[in-house]
C-alpha positions, 0 to 999 in steps of 0.5 A, spaced: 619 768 422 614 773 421 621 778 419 624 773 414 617 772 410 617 780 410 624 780 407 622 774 402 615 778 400 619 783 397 624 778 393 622 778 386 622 774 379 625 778 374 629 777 368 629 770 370 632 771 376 631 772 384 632 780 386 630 784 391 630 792 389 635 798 392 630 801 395 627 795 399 634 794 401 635 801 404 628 800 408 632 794 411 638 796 412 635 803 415 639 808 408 636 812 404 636 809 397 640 815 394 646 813 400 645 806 397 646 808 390 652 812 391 656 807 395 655 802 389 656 806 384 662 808 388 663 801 388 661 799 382 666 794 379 664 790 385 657 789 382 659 788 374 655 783 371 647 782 371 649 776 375 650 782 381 646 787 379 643 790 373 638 797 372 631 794 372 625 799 367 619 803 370 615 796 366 618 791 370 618 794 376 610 795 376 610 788 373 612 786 381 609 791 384 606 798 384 611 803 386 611 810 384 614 816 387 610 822 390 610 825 383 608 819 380 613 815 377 620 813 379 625 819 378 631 814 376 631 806 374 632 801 381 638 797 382 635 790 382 640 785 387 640 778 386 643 774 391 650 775 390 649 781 389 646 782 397 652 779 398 656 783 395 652 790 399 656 787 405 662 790 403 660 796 401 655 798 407 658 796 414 654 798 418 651 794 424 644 795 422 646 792 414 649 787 417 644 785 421 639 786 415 644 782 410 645 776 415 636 777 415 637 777 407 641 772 405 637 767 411 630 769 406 633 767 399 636 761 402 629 760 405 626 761 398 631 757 395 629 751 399 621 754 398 622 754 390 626 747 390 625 742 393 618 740 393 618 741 386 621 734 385 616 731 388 610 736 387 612 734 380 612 727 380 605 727 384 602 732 378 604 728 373 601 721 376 594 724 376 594 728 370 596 722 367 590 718 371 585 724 369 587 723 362 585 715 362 578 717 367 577 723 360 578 717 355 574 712 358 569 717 359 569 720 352 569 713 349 563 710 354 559 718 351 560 715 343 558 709 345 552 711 348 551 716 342 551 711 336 546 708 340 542 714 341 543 716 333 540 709 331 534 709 336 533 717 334 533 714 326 528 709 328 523 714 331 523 719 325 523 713 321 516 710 324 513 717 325 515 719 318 511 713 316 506 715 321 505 722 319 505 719 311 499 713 313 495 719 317 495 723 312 492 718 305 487 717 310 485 724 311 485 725 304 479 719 303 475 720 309 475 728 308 469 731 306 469 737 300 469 743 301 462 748 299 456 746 297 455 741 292 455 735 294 458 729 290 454 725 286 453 718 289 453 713 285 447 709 286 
């Protein structure tokens, strides 16, 4: 099992589809990947049609992984492979080593096939039942939060209310109870 997560590891998302990249399938199937290009082009009308193979750009191969030559950058564009597409490689590469690796391969895709698809459905369904019960908890929540702050509103306006009238009582009787300011004093009547 640890091989086929090794294999499924260097299976990428690109262009919307499922590809493992030419010089990850020479690795497997022990070529070197200018042998691997050489026979596919040889054979090119076997892998016409993006749904066999396409050129991928350096960008899109440094979005699924950090691959660079000695030099820094990759000298040509790599084949991406899709699964028809390894299936394909079978006739082009007889070796009993490719063999064995294509039968790996093609075991990985099918495995990850069945990894992608299968629990989604279920998944799905699951997710979709507790957004819509996080949804209701949020509603009443936000709804028990704007009763409480219509509430508090009223009591804070109370409390203004009855300070301000404090505030204005407080100060008259300052006013009438305080002394002038200086030396003189009033004249009291008598």
């Amino acid at each position: 099992m640890d091989e086929l997560d090794n294999i499924q590891n260097h299976i990428y998302f690109i262009r919307g589809q499922r590809v493992m990249l030419d010089f990850d399938l020479a690795n497997l199937y022990e070529v070197k990947t200018s042998h691997l290009k050489r026979q596919v082009r040889r054979n090119i009308e076997r892998f016409e049609g993006e749904d066999f193979m396409f050129e991928v750009t350096q960008e899109e191969i440094l979005r699924c992984q950090n691959v660079t030559s000695s030099w820094g950058g990759s000298r040509y564009n790599a084949f991406a492979f899709t699964e028809i597409g390894v299936s394909m490689l079978s006739s082009v590469l007889t070796s009993k080593v490719a063999i064995e690796a294509n039968r790996k391969i093609m075991r990985a895709f099918v495995a990850y096939r069945h990894l992608a698809e299968l629990p989604l459905a279920a998944t799905y369904l699951d997710l979709r039942k507790q957004i819509e019960d996080l949804r209701n908890e949020v509603n009443e929540i936000l709804s028990d939060q704007n009763d409480i702050n219509e509430s508090t509103r009223a009591q804070l306006d109370a409390i203004s209310t009855a300070l301000a009238a404090l505030q204005a009582s407080r100060s008259q009787n300052a006013t009438l109870n305080r002394r002038p300011i200086g030396f003189i004093q009033p004249k009291v009547d008598e």
